[in-house]
GUNUMI-248517 format. One record per residue (C-alpha): residue in one letter; x, z, y. Coordinates in steps of 0.5 Angstrom, whole numbers, plus 500, padded with zeros to 3 digits. Each point is the difference from the previous one (the first is absolute). Layout:
BEGIN
+------+------+-----+-------+
| code | east |  up | north |
+------+------+-----+-------+
|    A |    X |   Z |     Y |
...
+------+------+-----+-------+
This chain:
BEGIN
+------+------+-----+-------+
| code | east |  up | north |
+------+------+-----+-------+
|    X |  500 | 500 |   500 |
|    X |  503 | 498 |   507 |
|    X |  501 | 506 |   506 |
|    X |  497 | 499 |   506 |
|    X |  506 | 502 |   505 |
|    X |  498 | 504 |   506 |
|    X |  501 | 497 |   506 |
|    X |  504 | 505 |   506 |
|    X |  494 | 498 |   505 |
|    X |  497 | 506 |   495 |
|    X |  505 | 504 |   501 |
|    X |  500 | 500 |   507 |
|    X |  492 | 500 |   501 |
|    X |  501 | 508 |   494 |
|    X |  505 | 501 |   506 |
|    X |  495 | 499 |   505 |
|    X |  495 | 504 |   497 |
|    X |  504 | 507 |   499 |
|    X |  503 | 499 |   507 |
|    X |  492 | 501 |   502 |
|    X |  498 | 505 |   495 |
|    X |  506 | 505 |   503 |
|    X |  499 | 497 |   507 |
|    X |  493 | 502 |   499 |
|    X |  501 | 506 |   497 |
|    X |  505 | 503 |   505 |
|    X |  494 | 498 |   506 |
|    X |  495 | 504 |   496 |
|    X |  506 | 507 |   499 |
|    X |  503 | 499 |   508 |
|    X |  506 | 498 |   497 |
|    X |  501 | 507 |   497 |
|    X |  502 | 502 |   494 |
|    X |  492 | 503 |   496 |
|    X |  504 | 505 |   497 |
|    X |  505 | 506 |   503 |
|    X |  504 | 506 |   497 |
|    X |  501 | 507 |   502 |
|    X |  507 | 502 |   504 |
|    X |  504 | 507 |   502 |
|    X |  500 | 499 |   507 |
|    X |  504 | 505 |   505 |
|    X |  498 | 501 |   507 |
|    X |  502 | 504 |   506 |
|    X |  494 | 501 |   505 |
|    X |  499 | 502 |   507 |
|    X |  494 | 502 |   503 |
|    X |  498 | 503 |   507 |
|    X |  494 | 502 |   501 |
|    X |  495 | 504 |   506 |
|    X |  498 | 507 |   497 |
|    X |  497 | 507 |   500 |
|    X |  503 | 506 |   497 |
|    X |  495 | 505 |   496 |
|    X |  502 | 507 |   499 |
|    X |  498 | 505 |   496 |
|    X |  498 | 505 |   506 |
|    X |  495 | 506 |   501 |
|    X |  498 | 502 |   507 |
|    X |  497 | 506 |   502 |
|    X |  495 | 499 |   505 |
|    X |  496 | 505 |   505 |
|    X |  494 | 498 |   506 |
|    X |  501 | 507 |   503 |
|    X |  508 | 502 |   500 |
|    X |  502 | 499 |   507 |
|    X |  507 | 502 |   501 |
|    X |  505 | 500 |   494 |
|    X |  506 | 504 |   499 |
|    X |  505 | 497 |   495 |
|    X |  503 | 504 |   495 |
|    X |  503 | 494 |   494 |
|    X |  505 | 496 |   503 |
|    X |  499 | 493 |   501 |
|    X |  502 | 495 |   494 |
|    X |  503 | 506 |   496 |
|    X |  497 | 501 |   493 |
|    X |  496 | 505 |   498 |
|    X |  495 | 504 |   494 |
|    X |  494 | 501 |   498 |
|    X |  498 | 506 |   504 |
|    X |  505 | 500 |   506 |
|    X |  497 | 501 |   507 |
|    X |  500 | 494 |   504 |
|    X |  497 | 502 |   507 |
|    X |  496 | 505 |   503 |
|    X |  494 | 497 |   503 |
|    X |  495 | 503 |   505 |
|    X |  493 | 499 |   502 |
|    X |  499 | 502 |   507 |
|    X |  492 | 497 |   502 |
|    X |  498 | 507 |   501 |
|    X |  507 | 504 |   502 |
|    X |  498 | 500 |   507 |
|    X |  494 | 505 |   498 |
|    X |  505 | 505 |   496 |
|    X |  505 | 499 |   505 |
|    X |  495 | 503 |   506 |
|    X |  497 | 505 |   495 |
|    X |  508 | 503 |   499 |
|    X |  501 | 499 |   507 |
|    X |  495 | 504 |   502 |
|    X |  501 | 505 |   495 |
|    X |  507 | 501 |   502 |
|    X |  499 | 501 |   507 |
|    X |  495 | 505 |   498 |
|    X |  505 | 504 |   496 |
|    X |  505 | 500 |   506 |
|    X |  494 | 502 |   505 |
|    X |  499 | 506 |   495 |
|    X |  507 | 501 |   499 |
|    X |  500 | 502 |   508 |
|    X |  494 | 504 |   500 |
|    X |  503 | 505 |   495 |
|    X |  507 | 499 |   504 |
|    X |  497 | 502 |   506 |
|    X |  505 | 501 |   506 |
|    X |  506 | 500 |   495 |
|    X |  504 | 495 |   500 |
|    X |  503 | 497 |   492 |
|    X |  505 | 494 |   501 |
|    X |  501 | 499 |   493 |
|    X |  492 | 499 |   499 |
|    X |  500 | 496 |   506 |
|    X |  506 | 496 |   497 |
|    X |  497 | 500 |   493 |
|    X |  494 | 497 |   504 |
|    X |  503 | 496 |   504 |
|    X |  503 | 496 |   493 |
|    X |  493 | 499 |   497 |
|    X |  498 | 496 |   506 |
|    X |  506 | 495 |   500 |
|    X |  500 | 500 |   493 |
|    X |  492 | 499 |   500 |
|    X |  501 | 495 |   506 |
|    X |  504 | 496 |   496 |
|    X |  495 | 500 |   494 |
|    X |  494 | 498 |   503 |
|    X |  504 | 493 |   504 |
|    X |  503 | 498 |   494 |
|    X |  494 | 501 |   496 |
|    X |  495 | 497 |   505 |
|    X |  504 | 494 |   504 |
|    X |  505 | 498 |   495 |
|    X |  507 | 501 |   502 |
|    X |  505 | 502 |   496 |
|    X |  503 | 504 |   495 |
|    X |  499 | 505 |   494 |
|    X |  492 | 502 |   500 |
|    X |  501 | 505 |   495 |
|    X |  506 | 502 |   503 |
|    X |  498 | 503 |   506 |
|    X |  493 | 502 |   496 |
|    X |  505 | 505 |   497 |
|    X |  503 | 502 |   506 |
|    X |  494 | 502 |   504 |
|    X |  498 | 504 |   493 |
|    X |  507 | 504 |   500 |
|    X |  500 | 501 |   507 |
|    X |  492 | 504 |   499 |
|    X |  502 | 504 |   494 |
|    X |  507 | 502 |   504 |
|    X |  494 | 502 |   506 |
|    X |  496 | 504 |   495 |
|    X |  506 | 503 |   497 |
|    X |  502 | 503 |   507 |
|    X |  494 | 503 |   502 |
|    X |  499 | 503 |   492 |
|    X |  507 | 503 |   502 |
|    X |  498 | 503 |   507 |
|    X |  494 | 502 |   498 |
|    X |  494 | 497 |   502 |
|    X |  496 | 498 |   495 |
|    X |  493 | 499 |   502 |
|    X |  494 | 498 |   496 |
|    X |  497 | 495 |   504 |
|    X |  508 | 497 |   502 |
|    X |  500 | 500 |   492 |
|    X |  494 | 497 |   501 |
|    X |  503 | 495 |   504 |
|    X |  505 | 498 |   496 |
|    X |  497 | 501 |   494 |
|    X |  495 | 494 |   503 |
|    X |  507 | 496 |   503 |
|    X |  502 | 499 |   493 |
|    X |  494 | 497 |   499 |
|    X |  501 | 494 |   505 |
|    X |  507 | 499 |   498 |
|    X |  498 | 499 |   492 |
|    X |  495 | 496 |   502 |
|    X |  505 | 495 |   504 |
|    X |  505 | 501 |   493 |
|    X |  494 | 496 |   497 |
|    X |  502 | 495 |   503 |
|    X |  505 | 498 |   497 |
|    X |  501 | 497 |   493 |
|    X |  506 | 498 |   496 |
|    X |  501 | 494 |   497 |
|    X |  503 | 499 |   494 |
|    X |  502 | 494 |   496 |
|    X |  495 | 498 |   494 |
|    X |  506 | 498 |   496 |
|    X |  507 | 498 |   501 |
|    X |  503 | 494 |   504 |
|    X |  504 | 498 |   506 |
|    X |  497 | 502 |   506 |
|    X |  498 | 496 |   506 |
|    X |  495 | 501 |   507 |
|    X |  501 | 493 |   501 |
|    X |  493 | 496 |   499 |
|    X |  497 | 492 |   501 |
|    X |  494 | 502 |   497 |
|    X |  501 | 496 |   494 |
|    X |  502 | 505 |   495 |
|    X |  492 | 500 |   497 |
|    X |  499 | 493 |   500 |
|    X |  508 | 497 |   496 |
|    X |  500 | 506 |   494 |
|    X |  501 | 498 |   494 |
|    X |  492 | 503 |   498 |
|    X |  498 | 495 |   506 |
|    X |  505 | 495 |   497 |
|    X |  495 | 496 |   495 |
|    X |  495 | 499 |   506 |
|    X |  505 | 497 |   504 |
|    X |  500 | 492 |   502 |
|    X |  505 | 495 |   502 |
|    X |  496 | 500 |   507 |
|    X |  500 | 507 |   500 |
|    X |  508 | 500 |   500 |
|    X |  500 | 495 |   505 |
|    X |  496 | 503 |   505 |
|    X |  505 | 507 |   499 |
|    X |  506 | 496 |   501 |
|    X |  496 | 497 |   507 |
|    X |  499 | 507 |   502 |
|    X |  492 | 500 |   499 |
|    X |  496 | 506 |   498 |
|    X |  497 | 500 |   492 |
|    X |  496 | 506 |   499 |
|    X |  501 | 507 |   502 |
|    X |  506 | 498 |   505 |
|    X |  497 | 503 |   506 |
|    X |  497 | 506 |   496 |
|    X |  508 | 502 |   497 |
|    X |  503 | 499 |   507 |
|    X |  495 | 505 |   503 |
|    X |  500 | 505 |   495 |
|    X |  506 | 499 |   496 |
|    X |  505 | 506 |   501 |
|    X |  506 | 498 |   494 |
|    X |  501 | 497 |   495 |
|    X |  504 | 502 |   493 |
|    X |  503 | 494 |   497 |
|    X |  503 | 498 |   493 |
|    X |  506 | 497 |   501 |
|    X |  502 | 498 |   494 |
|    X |  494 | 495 |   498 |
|    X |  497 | 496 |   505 |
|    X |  497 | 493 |   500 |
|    X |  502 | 493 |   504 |
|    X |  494 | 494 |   501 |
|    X |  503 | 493 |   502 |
|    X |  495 | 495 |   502 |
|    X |  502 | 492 |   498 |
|    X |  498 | 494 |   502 |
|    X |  504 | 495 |   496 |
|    X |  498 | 498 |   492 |
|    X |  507 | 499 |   498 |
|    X |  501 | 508 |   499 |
|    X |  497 | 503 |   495 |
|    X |  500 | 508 |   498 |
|    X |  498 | 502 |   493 |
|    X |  498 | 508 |   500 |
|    X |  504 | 503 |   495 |
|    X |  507 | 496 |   503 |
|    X |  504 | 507 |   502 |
|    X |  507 | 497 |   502 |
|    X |  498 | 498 |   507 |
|    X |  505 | 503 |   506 |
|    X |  497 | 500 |   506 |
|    X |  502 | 503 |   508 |
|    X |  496 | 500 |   506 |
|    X |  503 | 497 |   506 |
|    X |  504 | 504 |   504 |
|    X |  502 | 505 |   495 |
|    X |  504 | 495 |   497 |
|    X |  505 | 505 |   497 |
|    X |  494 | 503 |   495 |
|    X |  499 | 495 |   494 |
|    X |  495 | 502 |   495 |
|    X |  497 | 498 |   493 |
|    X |  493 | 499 |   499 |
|    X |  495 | 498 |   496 |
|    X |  494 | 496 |   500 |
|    X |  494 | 504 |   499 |
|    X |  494 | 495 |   503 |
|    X |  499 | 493 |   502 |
|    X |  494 | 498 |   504 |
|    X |  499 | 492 |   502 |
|    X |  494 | 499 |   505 |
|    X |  499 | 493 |   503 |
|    X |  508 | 499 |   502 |
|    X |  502 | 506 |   501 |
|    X |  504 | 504 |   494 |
|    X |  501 | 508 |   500 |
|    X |  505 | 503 |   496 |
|    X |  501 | 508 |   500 |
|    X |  507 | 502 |   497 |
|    X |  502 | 507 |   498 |
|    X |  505 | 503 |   502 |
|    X |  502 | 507 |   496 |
|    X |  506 | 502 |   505 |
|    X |  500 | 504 |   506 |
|    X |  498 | 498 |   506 |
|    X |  505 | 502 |   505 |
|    X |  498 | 497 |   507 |
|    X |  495 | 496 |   499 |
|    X |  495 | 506 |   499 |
|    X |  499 | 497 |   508 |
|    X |  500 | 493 |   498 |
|    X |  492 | 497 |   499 |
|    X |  501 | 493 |   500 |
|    X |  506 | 495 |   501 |
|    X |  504 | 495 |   496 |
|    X |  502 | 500 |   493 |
|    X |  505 | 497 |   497 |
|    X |  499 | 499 |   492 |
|    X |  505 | 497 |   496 |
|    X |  501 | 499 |   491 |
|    X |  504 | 497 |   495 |
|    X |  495 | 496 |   496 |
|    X |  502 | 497 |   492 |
|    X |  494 | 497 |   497 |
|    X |  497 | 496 |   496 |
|    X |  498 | 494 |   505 |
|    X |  497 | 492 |   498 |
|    X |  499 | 494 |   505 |
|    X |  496 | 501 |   506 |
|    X |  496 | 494 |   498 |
|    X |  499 | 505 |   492 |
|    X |  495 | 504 |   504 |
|    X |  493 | 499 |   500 |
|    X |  494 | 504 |   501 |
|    X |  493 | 502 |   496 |
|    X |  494 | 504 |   504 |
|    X |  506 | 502 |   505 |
|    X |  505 | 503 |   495 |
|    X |  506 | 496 |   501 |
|    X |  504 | 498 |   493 |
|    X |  503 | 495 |   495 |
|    X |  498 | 497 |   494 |
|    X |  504 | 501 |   495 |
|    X |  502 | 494 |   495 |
|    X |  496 | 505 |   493 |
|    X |  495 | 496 |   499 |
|    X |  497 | 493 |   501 |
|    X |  498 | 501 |   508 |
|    X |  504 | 506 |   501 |
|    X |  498 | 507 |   501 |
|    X |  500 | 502 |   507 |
|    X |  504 | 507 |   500 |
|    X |  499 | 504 |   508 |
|    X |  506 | 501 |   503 |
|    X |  501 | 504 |   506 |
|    X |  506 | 497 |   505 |
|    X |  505 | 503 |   503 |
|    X |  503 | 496 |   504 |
|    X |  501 | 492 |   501 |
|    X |  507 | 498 |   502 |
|    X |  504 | 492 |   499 |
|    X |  493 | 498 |   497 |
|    X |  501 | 505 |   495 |
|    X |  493 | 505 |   499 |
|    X |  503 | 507 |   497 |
|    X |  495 | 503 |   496 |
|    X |  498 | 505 |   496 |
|    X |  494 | 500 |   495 |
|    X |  495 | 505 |   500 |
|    X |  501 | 501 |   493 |
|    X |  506 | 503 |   498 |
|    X |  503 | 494 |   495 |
|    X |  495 | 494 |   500 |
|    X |  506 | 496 |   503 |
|    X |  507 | 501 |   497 |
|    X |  507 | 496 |   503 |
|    X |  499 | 492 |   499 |
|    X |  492 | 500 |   499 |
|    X |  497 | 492 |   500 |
|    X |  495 | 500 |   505 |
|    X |  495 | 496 |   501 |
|    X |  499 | 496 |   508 |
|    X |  494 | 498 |   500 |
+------+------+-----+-------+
């Protein structure tokens, strides 16, 4: 039987055929490979961002404490049951003030009827040093100048048991002068009552400095906090309970050694993963405090990003600071595909991995992008190994 010979116009026309088949199938794939395999990626990130710094701080507020004697040192460490100040309330002092007063000058009137003509110049000296020491009281107690309240309030009850002393000594107790001072003890413990010790409900570093944030950036306050929120701190702007705080705030006892910092971002290629505890960070201006810190919460709103990072080292200086600019910076070595490997189901960013026919999506959170590398981490531990098949789809 004779063969047929192929002629080389066959050749050229199979050739042509396979040239469109590729030149096809490149149009439909965009000129990129269908498939991407998983890679170890190191990158160093820098990142500069606004941010707020949330304390774990109590306040002791009081609406009726008028005049403050510091007892605690400010920025110094105290416990739990140590006096910080002694406060005073004094809307009614002026009353007390007159009633002693009166009493007083009752007591040296009577002091004169018993004397008759004879002239006592100690007594008068003794008289005469309650006057000043009572002068001085009732200025300090009902104008506000200053000085040690208890202080003088103590000299005033000294100075009138040295006059009730000498006149025992010298014999001339009398029941209604007994009365008398019997009712000018009364007025000088009711006027004691005006004073209160506060004392720290638990240890901490001391502070008299308020913004009137302290309620609204705590760690219980924290989950409900916004990136809007922060941004509204960071201009300046009141959240909540600033006014109030101001207003009745007398101190604050801080933990200086676990404290928070938010930062709010506005770009899509930084990606925080809660959990990432190899983060430093610093805060502009203090640039000589580098802290490490951990993501514990991110929030996505819109085209804001907030992160919070804990920090469990002590505070030092920026116990004053509330906003500023951090400084964040970490050393990343993951796993990491192709940018164009990424694809998202139902929101949730993923690659496909190339197990099955078609693939099965494997959600991947992405830490950072970096050269058109996406460093990933999947959100379950050990669905992607190092060298992975992957799906581009």
């Amino acid at each position: 039987m004779r063969r047929r010979r192929v002629k080389p116009r066959f050749y050229v026309f199979l050739l042509l055929i396979l040239v469109g088949v590729f030149f096809l199938v490149r149009a439909m794939t965009g000129g990129k490979s269908t498939e991407a395999t998983v890679f170890l990626w190191s990158s160093a990130l820098e990142q500069k961002m606004p941010c707020a710094i949330i304390r774990d701080e109590s306040v002791f507020e009081s609406d009726s404490v008028v005049r403050v004697e510091y007892v605690a040192k400010e920025n110094t460490e105290i416990a739990q049951g140590d006096t910080i100040a002694n406060l005073y309330t004094t809307g009614y002092s002026e009353s007390l003030l007159t009633k002693l007063e009166t009493t007083r000058q009752n007591i040296q009137a009577y002091h004169k009827t018993l004397l008759g003509t004879i002239v006592d110049n100690d007594l008068d000296r003794l008289d005469t040093i309650i006057d000043m020491v009572a002068v001085d009281f009732k200025t300090m107690a009902t104008q506000q100048t200053r000085g040690n309240l208890q202080t003088v309030l103590e000299q005033l009850e000294t100075a009138m048991v040295n006059r009730q002393e000498y006149l025992r000594q010298n014999k001339r107790d009398d029941t209604k002068l007994t009365k008398l001072y019997d009712e000018e003890n009364t007025r000088l413990n009711s006027i004691q009552s005006w004073r209160k010790q506060a004392q720290a409900d638990a240890g901490g570093v001391v502070s008299f400095y308020l913004d009137g944030y302290e309620r609204d950036l705590s760690p219980d306050s924290m989950t409900a906090l916004t990136p809007a929120d922060v941004q509204r701190v960071i201009r300046g702007e009141n959240i909540g309970t600033k006014a109030e705080v101001l207003k009745n705030g007398v101190y604050r006892i801080v933990d200086q050694d676990k404290w928070y910092v938010a930062v709010i971002n506005q770009t899509t290629t930084w990606n925080p993963v809660v959990g990432q505890d190899t983060w430093y960070l610093q805060i502009e201006g203090f640039e000589d405090l580098r802290y490490t810190a951990s993501v514990v919460s991110v929030q996505k709103t819109n085209d804001l990003q907030m992160a919070i990072f804990e920090i469990d080292q002590p505070i030092g200086p920026l116990i004053y600071q509330r906003t500023g600019n951090a400084m964040l910076s970490i050393s990343l070595n993951s796993l990491a595909v192709t940018e164009n490997a990424l694809d998202k189901q139902n929101g949730q960013v993923g690659v496909w991995l190339a197990d099955v026919p078609g693939g099965t999506f494997v959600p991947v959170d992405v830490l950072a992008v970096d050269s058109g590398n996406a460093l990933i981490q999947p959100q379950v531990d050990g669905a992607l190994q190092l060298g992975s098949r992957l799906l581009i789809k």
